[in-house]
Phi, psi and omega in degrees: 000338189274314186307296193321309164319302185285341143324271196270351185286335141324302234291262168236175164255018166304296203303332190289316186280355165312319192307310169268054143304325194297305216238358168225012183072145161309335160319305199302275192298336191287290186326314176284279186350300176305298207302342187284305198295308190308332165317279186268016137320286201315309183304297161310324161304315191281345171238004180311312193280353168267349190310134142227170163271112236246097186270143154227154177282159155208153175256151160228146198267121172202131183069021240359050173234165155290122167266108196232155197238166187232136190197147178227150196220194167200182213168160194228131196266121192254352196228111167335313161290019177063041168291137175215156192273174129199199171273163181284326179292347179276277171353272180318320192284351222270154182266296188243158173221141178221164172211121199253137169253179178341312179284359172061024172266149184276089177242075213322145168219172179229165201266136189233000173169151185203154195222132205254316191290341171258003170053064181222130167224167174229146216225134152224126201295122169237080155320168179283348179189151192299142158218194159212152184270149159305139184201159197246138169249146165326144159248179191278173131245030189262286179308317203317126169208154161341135176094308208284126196299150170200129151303115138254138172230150183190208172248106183271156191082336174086013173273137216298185208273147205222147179245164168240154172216142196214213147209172208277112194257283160248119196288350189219072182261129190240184184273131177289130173335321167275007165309323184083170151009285187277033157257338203303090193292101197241114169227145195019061181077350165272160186252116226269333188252029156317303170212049154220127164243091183319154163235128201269155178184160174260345169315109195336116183230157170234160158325112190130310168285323178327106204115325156318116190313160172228110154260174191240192218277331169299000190065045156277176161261111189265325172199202212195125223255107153212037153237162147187128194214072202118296183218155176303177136231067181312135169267127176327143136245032178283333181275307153328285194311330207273288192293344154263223295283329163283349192265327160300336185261277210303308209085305152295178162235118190267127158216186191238113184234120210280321204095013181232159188262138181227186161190181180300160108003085209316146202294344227217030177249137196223055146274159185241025148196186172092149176222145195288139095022072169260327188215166146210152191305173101316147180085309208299181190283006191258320181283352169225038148246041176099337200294178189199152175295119154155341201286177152271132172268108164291295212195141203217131180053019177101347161296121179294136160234163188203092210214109185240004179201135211323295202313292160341343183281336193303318178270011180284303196285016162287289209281349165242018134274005177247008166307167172296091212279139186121306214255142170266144193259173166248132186235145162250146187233153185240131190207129163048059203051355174256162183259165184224129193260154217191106170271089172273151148272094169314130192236168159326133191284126194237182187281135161276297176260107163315159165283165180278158142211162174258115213255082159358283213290354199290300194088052157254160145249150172186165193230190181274153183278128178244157193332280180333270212320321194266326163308309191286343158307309201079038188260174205254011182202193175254009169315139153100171178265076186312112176294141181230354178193161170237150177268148178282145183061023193248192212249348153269337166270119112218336175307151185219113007256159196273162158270168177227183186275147197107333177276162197236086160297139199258308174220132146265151171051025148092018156262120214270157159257114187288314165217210184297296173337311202290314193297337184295325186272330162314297170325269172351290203293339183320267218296356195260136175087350173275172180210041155207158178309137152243161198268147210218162172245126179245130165246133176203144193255185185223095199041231179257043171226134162316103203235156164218164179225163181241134206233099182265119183260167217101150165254119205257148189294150171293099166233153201327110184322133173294152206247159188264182195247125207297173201197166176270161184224151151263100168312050171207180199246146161227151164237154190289139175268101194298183165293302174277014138256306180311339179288321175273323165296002207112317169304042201277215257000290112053090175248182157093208198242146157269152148280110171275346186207140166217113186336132169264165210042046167264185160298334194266333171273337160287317168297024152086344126031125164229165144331169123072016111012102164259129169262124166289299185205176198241126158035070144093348180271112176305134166296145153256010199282116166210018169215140175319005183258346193270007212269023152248005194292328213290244199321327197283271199301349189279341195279335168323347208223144185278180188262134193113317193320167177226139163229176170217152169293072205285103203222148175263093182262123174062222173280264239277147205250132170263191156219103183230149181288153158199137210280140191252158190247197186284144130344123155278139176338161182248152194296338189304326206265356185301161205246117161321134149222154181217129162262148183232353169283296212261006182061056161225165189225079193253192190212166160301167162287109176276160157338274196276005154330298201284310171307282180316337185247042193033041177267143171335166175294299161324323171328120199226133168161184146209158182283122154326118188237319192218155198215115179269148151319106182107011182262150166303293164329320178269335156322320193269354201081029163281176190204140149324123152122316207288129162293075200283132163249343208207138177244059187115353191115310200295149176287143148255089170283309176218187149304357175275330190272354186271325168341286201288315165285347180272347158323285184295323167301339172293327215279311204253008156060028193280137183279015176191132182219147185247116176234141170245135150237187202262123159230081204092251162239011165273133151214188217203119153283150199211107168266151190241128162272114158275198107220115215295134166252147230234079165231163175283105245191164183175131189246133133248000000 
């Protein structure tokens, strides 16, 4: 029975039931077996058409740019009008969302609210035109218990949308304490298992599932999938559902925060309630109605609490985020055997982490300082800009002394910055109208010091490369005829240059000029070149000469020795010298097209376009496929001739904000349309 087990039991749960064959016969097992398939028909039929699969752009902060990643997730359409659950870890972040349904149609959707501490978001669905959806309901999770059959469904993989089938292992499943710190589910600075008690289950979920309903055989939703290390892990949906229905009304979820650190109860205490007292915040509404570390907390707003084991904290941290913000509550507390009746003002709860954003000219990310932040800073107020990364070489790390992450600018110019924002409009006003960086004096602190810097801010233009000085040129390639090819030919006498290449439709190619070619001499002067160190005299005598001049060759095809005139032309630009563009919206950098650009990928004489040189990580450009080396011709349908017309059209896609733009490029013998979603931000920014 054990071999069966470790084999099939996961597997379906037809197969699963063979085992109670032992105990109830075949008759028996075929009738439950069908009636379980009949089940989970039903259930799967009634939540299949709401599934979707969820892609989202999303950004993340580094280095000191906006990063944005690609991630797939999955979710459930809970409103005929195409409101859909998922996680806040799918989610929360997003630029762009696109959602593909049951029907493998593609439909954008936008973020309509999201919450880190319960790791739940919401999504609404924008079709191209009104419509309404198939859509699924909360079931009680309440109801649940050990044993009880449940579906997950999602995309796992990224993959079309898939049902799993398990069963319910635990209903109040927590992180165990000795994970320590790092076991901990922490998104964006909340401890996500605070006030979540997962429902544990074995239905197979993968990378991927996340977001996905865990239904049970009536096709309700009981929970909402998002762990697994071993067992599945479900956000209650008695909990969801509470916290989407705020997000729908609200956008947000509002609660009340007291300001104390709590835990069980010590294993050797022999109170029989109340839960302890580890810390309390300063300033906060716990520190100035008295509470103090040590105390017990009994009873809050006329509620008895009683938390002698982790799995108990969730409904402690339940009842004092939902109090009443603002209004006062009464609290009783226990300290050194007496009880103390005690009155807080609850005041509203805010984001530990702000969002980041990224300040080009700066070459920074940084956020708002938030109460916590500025407390565990020791800092006396939420003034300034908390720095969280520097771009290498940008222009705050290159300022002395530079900054680093963790500093808090505080004023430019002896103007103070209250947050990100306030630095952002300083910066716009600095900055309008130059067109070279300008330099600023920054004060900022560093733990518990006062710094000051000097910051040339801005994005500085791209400038034209210095050009070499034009030259007479011979339009081929040569290499030195070393000793041990002439030694192999016969020849060790034998000097001067072979040709490898000779540019077509040049001068050197009318003179009859070939590949594999020997050049002998210049007008009559013998060459000398017979070792690879020697392989500029070729180029070193022809620059000797104006550009128009005809010199001849003296050159060896086979045994026979030519002589041909040939006209020398102007030197061509070097790939070097070519004139630059940098989009700083999709993050790439291309140039003209040089001679040898056109020479090396054999493309017509006529060939418009430019070349891709750089593609940043992590870009709306690299999100489309673009690639160093692709030849862009096309924006929109529109010609790319050079960088000056690629400018002028990425001006206007800026100008006009378009949320879809389609370039065609050149990829080899290949070519390739690439589409771009962006989605545009009100940033301190700069294209050069």
């Amino acid at each position: 029975m054990g071999d069966i087990l470790r084999r099939f039991g996961s597997t379906w749960m037809v197969l699963t039931g063979s085992v109670l064959l032992l105990s109830f016969g075949g008759t028996q097992l075929l009738a439950a077996s069908s009636n379980l398939r009949n089940q989970i028909d039903s259930a799967v039929a009634k939540v299949r058409p709401t599934l979707v699969r969820i892609q989202v752009v999303s950004s993340d902060f580094g280095e000191g740019r906006e990063v944005k990643g690609q991630s797939v997730g999955s979710g459930a359409i809970i409103t005929r009008d195409g409101f859909l659950v998922t996680n806040h870890h799918v989610a929360g972040h997003a630029t762009r969302i696109f959602c593909t349904l049951s029907t493998r149609e593609e439909v954008e959707a936008e973020l309509i609210g999201t919450d880190a501490l319960t790791d739940i978001a919401v999504l609404k669905l924008k079709p191209r035109t009104k419509r309404t959806f198939e859509n699924v309901s909360f079931g009680d999770s309440s109801k649940l218990r050990v044993g009880d059959q449940v579906l997950a469904m999602g995309s796992p993989m990224a993959l079309s949308q898939s049902v799993t089938l398990g069963i319910v292992s635990n209903v109040e499943m927590m992180m165990p304490r000795f994970f320590g710190p790092s076991g901990a589910m922490q998104l964006d600075g909340e401890n996500v298992g605070s006030l979540v008690r997962w429902v544990g289950h074995d239905a197979a979920i993968y990378g991927g599932n996340s977001g996905g309903p865990l239904v049970n055989l009536r096709g309700e939703i009981v929970g909402i999938n998002e762990i697994s290390f071993g067992l599945g892990g479900a956000i209650p949906a008695n909990l969801a559902k509470q916290v989407v229905e705020e997000l729908m009304k609200n956008g947000k979820v509002r609660r009340s925060w007291l300001g104390v650190d709590v835990q069980p109860r010590f294993k050797n205490s022999t109170e029989d309630q109340g839960v302890l007292v580890s810390g309390v915040v300063t300033d906060s509404p716990a520190s100035r109605a008295g509470i103090q570390s040590g105390d017990l907390i009994l009873n809050v707003a006329g509620k008895s609490v009683n938390v002698k084991f982790e799995e108990q904290m969730p409904d402690f941290m339940s009842l004092i985020t939902g109090l009443r913000i603002g209004s006062e509550v009464p609290v009783a507390v226990r300290r050194d055997g007496r009880d103390l009746p005690l009155t807080l003002v609850p005041v509203e709860r805010g984001e530990i982490l702000p969002k980041q954003r990224e300040l080009k000219p700066w070459g920074i990310t940084a956020r708002d300082i938030s109460f916590l932040i500025a407390k565990e800073m020791k800092r006396p107020n939420q003034a300034g800009a908390l720095v969280t990364s520097i771009r290498p070489g940008g222009p705050a790390g290159e300022a002395k002394p530079s900054l680093r992450p963790r500093d808090v600018i505080c004023e430019i110019n002896g103007e103070p910055v209250a947050n990100v924002e306030a630095l952002a409009e300083i910066t716009k006003k600095l900055s309008a109208g130059k067109t070279e960086p300008v330099t600023v004096v920054a004060a900022f602190d560093r733990e518990a010091r006062r710094y000051m810097t000097v910051v040339k801010i801005g994005v500085q233009e791209l400038r034209d490369p210095g050009l070499e000085v034009s030259k007479a040129w011979m339009p081929i390639e040569t290499e030195v005829i070393s000793r041990e090819i002439a030694r192999q030919l016969g020849q060790p006498d034998l000097k001067g240059f072979y040709i490898t290449e000779v540019y077509p439709g040049t001068s050197a190619e009318k003179a009859g000029v070939k590949a594999g070619d020997f050049v002998l001499a210049i007008d009559g002067e013998k060459l000398t070149a017979s070792n690879p160190e020697h392989y500029e005299e070729f180029a070193t005598q022809i620059r000797q000469y104006d550009i128009g001049a005809k010199v001849t060759l003296t050159l060896q095809r086979g045994k026979e020795q030519l002589k041909l005139p040939v006209e020398l032309v102007r030197s061509p630009k070097l790939q070097r010298e070519m004139k630059k563009y940098r989009n700083d919206d999709f993050e790439f950098t291309a140039r003209d097209i040089a001679f040898f650009d056109i020479a090396e990928e054999r493309w017509k004489p006529e060939q418009r376009g430019v070349l891709v040189e750089e593609v940043k990580s992590g870009s709306w450009a690299e999100l489309a496929s673009l690639y160093a080396g692709d030849l862009l011709v096309e924006v929109d349908g529109q010609a790319v001739n050079d960088v000056e017309s690629l400018k002028g059209i990425m001006e206007t896609v800026a100008r006009e904000k378009k949320s879809f733009l389609v370039m065609k490029v050149l990829r080899g013998i290949h070519t390739a349309y690439l589409e771009f979603e962006p989605a545009w931000k009100n940033n301190v920014s700069g294209t050069k």
